[in-house]
N, C-alpha and C positions, 0 to 999 in steps of 0.2 A: 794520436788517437787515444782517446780515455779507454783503460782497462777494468774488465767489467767482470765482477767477481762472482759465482754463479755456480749452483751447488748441483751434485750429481745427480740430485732427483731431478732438478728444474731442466736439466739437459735430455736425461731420459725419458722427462714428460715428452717434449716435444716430438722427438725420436720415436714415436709411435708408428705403429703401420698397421693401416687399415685393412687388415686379408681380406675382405668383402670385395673389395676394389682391387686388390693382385690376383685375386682367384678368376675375378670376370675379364679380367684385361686378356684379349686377344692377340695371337702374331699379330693380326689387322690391327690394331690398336695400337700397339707399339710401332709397324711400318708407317703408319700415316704421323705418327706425332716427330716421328724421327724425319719424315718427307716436310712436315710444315715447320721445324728445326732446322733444316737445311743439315740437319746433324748426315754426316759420310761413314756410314759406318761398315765401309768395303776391306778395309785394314785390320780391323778390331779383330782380337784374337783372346779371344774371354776365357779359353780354359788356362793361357798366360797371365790373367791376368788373377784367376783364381789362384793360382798355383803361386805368382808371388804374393798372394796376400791382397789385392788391390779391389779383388771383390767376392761377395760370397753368392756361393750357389744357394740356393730355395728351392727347394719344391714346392708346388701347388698343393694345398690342401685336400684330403679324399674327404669327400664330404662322407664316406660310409666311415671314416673313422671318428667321425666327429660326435662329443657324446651331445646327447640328448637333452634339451630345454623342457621338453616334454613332461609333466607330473607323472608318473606312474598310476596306472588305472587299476 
């Protein structure tokens, strides 16, 4: 397989995340996608896996913290 040489911006373009679409995504939203995944997620032990490094916590955005698009009047 040919090695493909690719610069740290072109990588953290793609790596983008949509907060619009993590903010609205529901428990409901995640159980069904994980039900039509067949994904088993009975085992999964997410604060091990934060804690080795494997994944990071986020929290939801507070929409009262978020500034303002708004012109000033």
């Amino acid at each position: 397989m040919p090695t493909v040489r690719r610069s740290l911006d072109d990588i953290r373009r793609e790596a983008r995340v949509n907060r619009r679409i993590v903010d609205e995504t529901t428990e409901a939203d995640i159980a069904r996608q994980a039900a039509e995944d067949d994904t088993d997620t009975t085992g999964l032990d997410l604060t091990a896996m934060v804690r080795n490094g494997r994944a990071r916590r986020v929290t939801a955005a507070n929409p009262q913290n978020r500034k303002s698009t708004k012109p000033a009047a």
